[in-house]
N, C-alpha and C positions, 0 to 999 in steps of 0.2 A: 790253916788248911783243914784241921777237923772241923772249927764250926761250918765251911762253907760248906761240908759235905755233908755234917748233920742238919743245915741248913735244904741242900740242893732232896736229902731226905726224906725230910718234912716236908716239899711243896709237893715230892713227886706222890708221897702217902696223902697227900689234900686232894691232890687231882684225881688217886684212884679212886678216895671214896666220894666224888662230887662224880665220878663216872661210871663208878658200877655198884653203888651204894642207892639203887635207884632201880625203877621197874619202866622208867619212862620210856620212851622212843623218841628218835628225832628222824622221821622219813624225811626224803627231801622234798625241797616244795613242788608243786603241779598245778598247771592251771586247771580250772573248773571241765572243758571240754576232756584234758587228761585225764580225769580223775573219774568223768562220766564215763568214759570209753574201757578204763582199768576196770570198772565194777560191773560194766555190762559182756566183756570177757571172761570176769568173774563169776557169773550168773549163768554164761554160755558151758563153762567148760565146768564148772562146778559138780555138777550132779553126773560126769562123766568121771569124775576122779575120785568119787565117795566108795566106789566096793575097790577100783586097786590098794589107794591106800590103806582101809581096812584089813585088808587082807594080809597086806603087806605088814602091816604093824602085830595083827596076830601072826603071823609065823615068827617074829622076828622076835614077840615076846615069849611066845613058845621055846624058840631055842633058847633065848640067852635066861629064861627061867631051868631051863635044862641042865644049863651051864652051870650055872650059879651055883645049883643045891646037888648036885652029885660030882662037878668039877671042884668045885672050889668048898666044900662041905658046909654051903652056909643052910641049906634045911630047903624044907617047899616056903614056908610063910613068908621066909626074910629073902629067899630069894624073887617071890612071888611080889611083893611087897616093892623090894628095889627095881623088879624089872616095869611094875606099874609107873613108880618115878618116872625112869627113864623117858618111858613111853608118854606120860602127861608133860613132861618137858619135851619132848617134841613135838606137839600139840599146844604149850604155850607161848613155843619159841614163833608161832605166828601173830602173836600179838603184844609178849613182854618177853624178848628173846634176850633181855639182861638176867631175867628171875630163871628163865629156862635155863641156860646159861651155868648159875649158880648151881641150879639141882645138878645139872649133868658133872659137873666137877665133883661137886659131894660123892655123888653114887661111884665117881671113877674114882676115890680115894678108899671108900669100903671094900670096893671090889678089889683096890691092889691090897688092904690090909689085911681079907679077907683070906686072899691067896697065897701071903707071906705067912700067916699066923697056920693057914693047913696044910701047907705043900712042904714047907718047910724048904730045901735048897732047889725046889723042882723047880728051874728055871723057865719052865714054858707056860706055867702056872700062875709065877710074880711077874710075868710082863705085865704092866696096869690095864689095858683096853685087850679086852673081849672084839671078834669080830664083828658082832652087833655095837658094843658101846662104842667100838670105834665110828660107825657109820654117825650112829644118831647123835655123838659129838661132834662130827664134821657136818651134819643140820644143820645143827643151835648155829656152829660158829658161822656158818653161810648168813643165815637167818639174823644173826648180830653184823654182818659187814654190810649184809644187806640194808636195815632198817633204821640201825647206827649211825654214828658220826665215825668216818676212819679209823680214827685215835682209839675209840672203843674200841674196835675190831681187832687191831693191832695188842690193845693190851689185853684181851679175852685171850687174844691166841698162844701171846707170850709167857704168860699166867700158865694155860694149859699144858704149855710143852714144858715148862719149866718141872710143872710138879708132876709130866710123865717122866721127863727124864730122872728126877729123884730118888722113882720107884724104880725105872727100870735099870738104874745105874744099881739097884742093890741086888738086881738077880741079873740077867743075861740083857744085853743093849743090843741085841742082834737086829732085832724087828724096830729100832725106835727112830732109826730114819727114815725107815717108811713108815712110821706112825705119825713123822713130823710131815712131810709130805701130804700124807692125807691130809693132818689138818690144813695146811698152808694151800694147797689149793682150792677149795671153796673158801677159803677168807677172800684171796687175791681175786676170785672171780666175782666174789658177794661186793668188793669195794669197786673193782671197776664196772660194776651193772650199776652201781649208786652215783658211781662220776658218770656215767653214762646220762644218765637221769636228769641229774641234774642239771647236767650242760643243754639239755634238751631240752629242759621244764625253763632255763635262761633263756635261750635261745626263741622259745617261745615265748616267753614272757618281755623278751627286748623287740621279736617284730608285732606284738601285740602295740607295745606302745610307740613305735616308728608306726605302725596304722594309722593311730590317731592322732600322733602328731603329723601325720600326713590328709588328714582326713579336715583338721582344724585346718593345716596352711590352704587346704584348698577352698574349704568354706571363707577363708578373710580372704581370698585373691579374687571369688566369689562377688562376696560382698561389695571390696575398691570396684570391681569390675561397674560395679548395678550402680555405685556413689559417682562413678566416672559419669558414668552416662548420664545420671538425674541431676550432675551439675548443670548441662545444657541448660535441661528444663527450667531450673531454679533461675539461673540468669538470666534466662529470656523473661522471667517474671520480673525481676529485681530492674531490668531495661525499661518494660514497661512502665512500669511503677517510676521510674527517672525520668521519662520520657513525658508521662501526662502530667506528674509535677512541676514541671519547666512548663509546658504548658497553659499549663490549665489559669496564672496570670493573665496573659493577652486573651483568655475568651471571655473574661469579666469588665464590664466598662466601671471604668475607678476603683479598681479592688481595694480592700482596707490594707492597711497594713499589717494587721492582723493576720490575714490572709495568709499576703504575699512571706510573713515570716514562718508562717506552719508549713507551707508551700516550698520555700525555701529548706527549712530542717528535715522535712519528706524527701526531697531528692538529694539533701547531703548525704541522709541515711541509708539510701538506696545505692549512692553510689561508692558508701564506705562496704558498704553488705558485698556488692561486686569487686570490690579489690580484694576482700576476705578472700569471698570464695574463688579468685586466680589463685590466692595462696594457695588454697586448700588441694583445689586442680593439681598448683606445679608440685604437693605433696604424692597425691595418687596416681597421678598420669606415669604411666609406664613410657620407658622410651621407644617402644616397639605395640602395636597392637594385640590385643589379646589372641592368646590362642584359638585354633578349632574352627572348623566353617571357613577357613580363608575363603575358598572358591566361590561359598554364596555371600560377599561382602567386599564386591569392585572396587570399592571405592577406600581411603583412606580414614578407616575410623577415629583417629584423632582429631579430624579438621571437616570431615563430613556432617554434616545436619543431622542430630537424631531420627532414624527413621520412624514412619509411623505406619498406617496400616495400609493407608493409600499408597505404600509401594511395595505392598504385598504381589504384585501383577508384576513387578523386576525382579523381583526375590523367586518367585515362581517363575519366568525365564531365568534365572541363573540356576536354577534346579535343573529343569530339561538339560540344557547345555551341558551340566554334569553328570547327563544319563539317569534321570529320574522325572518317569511320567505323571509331574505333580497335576493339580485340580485344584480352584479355590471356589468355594459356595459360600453366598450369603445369606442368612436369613434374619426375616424378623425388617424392620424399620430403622435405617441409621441413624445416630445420632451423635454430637460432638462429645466425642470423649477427652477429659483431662489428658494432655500430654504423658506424665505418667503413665498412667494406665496402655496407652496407645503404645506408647516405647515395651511395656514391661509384654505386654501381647503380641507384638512382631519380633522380639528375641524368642519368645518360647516358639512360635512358628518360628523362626529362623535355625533354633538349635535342634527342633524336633526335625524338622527337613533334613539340616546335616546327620542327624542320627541313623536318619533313610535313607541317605547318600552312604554312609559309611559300612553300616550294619545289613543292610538288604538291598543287596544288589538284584538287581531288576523287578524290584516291588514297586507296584502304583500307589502315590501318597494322593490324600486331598485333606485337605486345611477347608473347617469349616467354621465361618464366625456367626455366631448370633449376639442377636441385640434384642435386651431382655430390659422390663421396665424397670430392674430390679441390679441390673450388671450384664457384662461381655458373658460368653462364652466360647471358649479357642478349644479348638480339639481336632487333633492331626492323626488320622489314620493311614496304613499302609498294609499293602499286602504280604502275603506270605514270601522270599525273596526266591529267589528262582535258583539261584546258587551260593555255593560257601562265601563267607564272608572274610575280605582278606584280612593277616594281623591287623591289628591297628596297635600302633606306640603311644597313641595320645595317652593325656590325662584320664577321661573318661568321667568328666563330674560336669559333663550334662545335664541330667537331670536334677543336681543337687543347686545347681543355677536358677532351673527354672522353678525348684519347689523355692528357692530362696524370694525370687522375686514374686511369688505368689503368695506365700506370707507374709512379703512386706506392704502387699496392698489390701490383707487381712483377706484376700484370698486361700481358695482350697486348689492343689492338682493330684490327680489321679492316673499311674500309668500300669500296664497290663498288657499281655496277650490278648488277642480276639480269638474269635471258635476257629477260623480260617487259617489261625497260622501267622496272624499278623503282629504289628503290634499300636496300643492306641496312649495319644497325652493329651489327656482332657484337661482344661484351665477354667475354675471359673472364678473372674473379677469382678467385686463388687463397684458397683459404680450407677448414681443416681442420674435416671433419664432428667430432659428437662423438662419442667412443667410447662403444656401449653400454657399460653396469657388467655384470663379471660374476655372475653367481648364486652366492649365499652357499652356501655347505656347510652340509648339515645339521649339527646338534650330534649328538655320541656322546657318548652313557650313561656314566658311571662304570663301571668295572670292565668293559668290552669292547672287543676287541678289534679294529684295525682289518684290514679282508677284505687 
């Protein structure tokens, strides 16, 4: 039994000097926005609190140097001298409130010795805390619940009371429950403003990272969404590519064998590539169509033909009929654009439409496409809306959609406000016009010569 208590001894003397054998601090954590906001209230109220506190610290030094040298007969110097302590420990207890901490106990143990060695049985004399030392003791120890780990705070405070009670159990105990009080009420309120803190600094820091894991799942459902859809494309090439290899034997009279077997492993090829990509399909395809825009998208997106930009003119009636005075302009010279491209350009006009359906109610859109030697241009404007805009519950990663699909054709998009009030999503895809063929040379004659 004695070793385990000289034992239980020994760990608890390890833990106080690994905890107040130390000037360090442990605030609790805070995010960046936190911490910007604490020093810019810092900076706000700063220079409003520099003459009370001043003030306040010299009168405070004034009396309890008063105290000191004609209450307790320790002189002007030494009382002078300890009331400066005091006073720099309440000033360091803002930044190493263990070291503060330490001074303010020293000076509360001269002062009770102080008072015993000249009062002699004057019991009002040997109570250990001074009206001031009482205060700037109950600082520190705020100051330590505050900036500390709990555990500190608790053994600062127990430490403290302990060796007031010592002294003041050797002259009058009258005043020592209320001494204990004092202190114990800024401990209890310095630890729950720190659990406070903390739970807040978690609290933010857990819907910090539900953001972005919410931010990620929406960019991959994103992505299946754009993979869904350029399956079409790809298969209707891979068809192709099976379709003129079967082919392309019966348009040669006596093909080699040679041929007929490259011919043959081209459309095996093509039609193994197409069983893949079913697989890959019945991986990505959702059982239900994607969200958003129902009302501009009639038809069954699972089993509908990718749209292209030739059915920009139903997509624009399915706008009106949802109470939006859409507009389509073309300019520039048409030209046959890659499937891709075409699909990835009538979803960004289809999402920016619904975004004018949703967000601005009675605003006038128009959708204007150019054809550029060089790539598309998509860019959907609207006006300012006429009235508030109802909740919307959606997702709301519209646009993260259409910047997706414009970086995936190493495109750029651009959205904003207009000066009106409006709002605009500009898209531009890269994508090579085709080159006119040049004009054949006439034939020359036999036997003439060329100029």
């Amino acid at each position: 039994m004695a070793e385990r208590v000289a034992g239980w001894l020994r760990t608890a003397l390890r833990v106080l000097r690994a905890d107040l054998w130390t000037t360090a601090v442990s605030p609790p954590p805070r995010t960046e926005p936190a911490a910007a906001a604490e020093r810019s209230r810092l900076r706000e109220w700063l220079p409003a609190l520099v003459v009370p506190v001043v003030l306040g610290l010299a009168a405070l030094q004034i009396a309890a140097t008063n105290q000191y040298a004609f209450g307790y007969g320790m002189g002007m110097r030494i009382a002078a001298l300890l009331t400066a302590l005091q006073t720099a420990a309440f000033l360091i207890a803002l930044v190493r409130p263990v070291l503060a901490w330490w001074i303010m106990t020293v000076a509360m143990v001269v002062v009770a010795r102080y008072a015993i060695v000249s009062s002699g049985s004057d019991a009002g004399a040997m109570f250990p805390w001074t009206g001031t030392g009482l205060v700037l003791q109950a600082t520190v120890l705020f100051a330590v619940a505050l900036r500390c780990r709990p555990r500190i705070a608790v053994e600062t405070l127990v430490i403290s009371v302990l060796v007031g009670l010592g002294y003041g159990f050797l002259g009058d105990t009258e005043g020592v429950p209320f001494a204990v009080l004092v202190l114990t009420l800024p401990v209890g309120a310095g630890v729950a403003l720190r659990g406070r803190r903390v739970a807040r600094t978690e609290l933010a820091a857990q819907e910090e990272l539900t953001a972005e894991e919410r931010a990620r799942r929406v960019l991959l459902q994103e992505r299946t969404r754009i993979a869904r859809e350029l399956h079409d494309v790809v298969a209707h090439h891979m068809s192709v590519i099976s379709i003129q290899a079967q082919v392309a034997p019966h348009l040669v009279r006596d093909p080699p064998a040679e041929l007929k077997e490259n011919l043959a492993g081209i459309r095996a090829s093509a039609v193994e590539a197409l069983t893949e990509l079913r697989r890959v399909l019945g991986v990505l395809r959702a059982d239900d169509p994607s969200p958003g825009a129902a009302a501009l998208r009639p038809h069954d997106v699972r089993h509908a033909p990718q749209p292209t930009l030739d059915r920009l003119g139903e997509l624009a009636a399915a706008v009106r009929r949802a109470g939006v005075d859409a507009g389509i302009r073309t300019t520039g010279e048409p030209y046959p654009l890659p499937p891709g491209i075409e699909l990835s350009a009538y979803r960004i006009v289809q999402e920016a439409l619904s975004n004018v359906a949703r967000h601005a109610p009675g605003a006038r859109a128009l959708v204007e496409i150019g054809y550029h030697p060089a790539g598309l241009t998509v860019r959907v404007t609207n006006t300012a809306p006429e009235r508030a805009a109802p909740p919307w519950a959606g997702a709301g990663h519209g646009l993260l959609g259409m910047r997706e699909r414009a970086a995936m054709l190493g495109g750029e998009l651009a959205t904003g406000t207009t000066p009106d009030g409006g709002y605009e999503v500009t898209a531009i895809l890269p994508a090579a016009a085709p080159v006119p063929a040049a004009p054949a040379s006439p034939a020359i004659p036999d036997g003439e010569d060329t100029p």
